[in-house]
C-alpha positions as CSV (number, residue, x, y, z in Angstrom):
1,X,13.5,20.5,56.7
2,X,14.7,22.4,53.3
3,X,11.9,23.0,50.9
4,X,11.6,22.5,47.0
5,X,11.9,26.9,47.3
6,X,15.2,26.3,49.3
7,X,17.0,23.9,47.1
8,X,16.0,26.0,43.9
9,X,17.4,28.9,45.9
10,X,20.3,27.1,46.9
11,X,21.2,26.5,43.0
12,X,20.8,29.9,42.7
13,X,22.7,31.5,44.8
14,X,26.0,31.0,44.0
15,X,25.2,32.0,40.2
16,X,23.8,35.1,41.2
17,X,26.0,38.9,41.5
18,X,26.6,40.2,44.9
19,X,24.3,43.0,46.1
20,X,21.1,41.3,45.1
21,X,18.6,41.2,48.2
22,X,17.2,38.5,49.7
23,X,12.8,37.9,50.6
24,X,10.6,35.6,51.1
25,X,7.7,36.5,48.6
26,X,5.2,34.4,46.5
27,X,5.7,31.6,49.1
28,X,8.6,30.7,48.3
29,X,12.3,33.1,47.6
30,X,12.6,36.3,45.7
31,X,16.4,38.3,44.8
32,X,15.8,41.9,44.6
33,X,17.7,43.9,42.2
34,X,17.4,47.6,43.4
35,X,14.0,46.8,45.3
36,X,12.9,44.9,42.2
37,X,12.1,41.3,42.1
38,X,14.6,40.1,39.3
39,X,14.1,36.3,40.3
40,X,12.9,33.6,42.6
41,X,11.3,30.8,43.6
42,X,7.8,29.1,43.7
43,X,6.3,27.7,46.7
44,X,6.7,24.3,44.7
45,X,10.3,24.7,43.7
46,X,10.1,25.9,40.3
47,X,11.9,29.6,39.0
48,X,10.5,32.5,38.6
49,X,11.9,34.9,36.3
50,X,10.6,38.4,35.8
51,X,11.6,39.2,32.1
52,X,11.0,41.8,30.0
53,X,6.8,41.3,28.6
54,X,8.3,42.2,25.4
55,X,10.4,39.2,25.6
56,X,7.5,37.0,26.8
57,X,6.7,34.7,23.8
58,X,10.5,34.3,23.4
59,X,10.8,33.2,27.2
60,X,7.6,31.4,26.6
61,X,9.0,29.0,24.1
62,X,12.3,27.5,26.2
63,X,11.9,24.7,27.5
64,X,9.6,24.2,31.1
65,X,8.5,27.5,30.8
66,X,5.1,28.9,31.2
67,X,3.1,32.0,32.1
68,X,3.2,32.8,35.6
69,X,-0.3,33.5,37.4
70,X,-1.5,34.9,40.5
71,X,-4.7,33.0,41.3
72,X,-6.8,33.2,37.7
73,X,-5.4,35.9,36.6
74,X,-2.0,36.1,34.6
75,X,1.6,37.9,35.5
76,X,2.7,39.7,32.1
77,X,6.7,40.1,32.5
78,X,6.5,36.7,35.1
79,X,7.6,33.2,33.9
80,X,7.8,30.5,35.3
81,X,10.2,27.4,34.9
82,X,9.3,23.7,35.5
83,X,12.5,21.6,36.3
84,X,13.3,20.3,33.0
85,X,14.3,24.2,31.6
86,X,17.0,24.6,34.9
87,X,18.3,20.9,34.8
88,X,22.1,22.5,34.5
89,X,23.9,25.9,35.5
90,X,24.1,26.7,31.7
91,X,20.0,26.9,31.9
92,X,20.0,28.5,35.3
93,X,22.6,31.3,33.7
94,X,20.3,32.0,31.0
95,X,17.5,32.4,33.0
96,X,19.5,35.1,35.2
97,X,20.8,36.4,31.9
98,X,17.5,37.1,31.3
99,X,15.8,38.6,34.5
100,X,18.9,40.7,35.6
101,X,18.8,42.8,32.1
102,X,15.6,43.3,32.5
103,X,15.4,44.4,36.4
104,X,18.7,46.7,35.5
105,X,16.1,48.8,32.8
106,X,13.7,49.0,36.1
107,X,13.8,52.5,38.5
108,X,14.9,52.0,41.8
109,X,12.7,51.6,44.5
């Protein structure tokens, strides 16, 4: 049975560079940039993008997106992306755009 994580990961995939690595995290799909999350899934299908907190009320204001949490509490640096801000590749791309230039500033682990 593929879950709403595995057909967000399945878009993703082929829009992503080789070399990122592959985990299940968060419940649902995480790409690791250098042993840093760069991007995902949610457990409900939705993306997870780990940008910049710099960035954040710029990522904030596209469209679907809204601050990631962990329980109560909230993620600085995590967004996530309801379905109508990845409805096409172009939006998908941005979203990559934006959490691979921001894992690429991050030290390997």
């Amino acid at each position: 049975m593929t879950t709403a994580s595995d057909a967000m990961g399945d878009r993703l995939r082929p829009l992503l560079p080789a070399g990122l690595i592959e985990k299940k995290m968060f419940g649902g799909i995480g790409f690791m940039l250098s042993g840093n999350m760069a991007i995902g899934t949610t457990a409900k299908g939705e993306l997870l993008v780990r940008i910049d907190p710099a960035r954040q009320a710029e990522a904030l204001a596209m469209p679907g997106a809204y601050q990631m949490h962990m329980g109560a509490r909230p993620m600085t640096g995590f967004i996530a992306v309801e379905a109508n801000g990845t409805a096409d590749d172009d939006a998908l791309n941005r979203w990559i755009a934006y959490a691979l230039g921001f894992a690429k500033t991050l030290p390997p682990k």
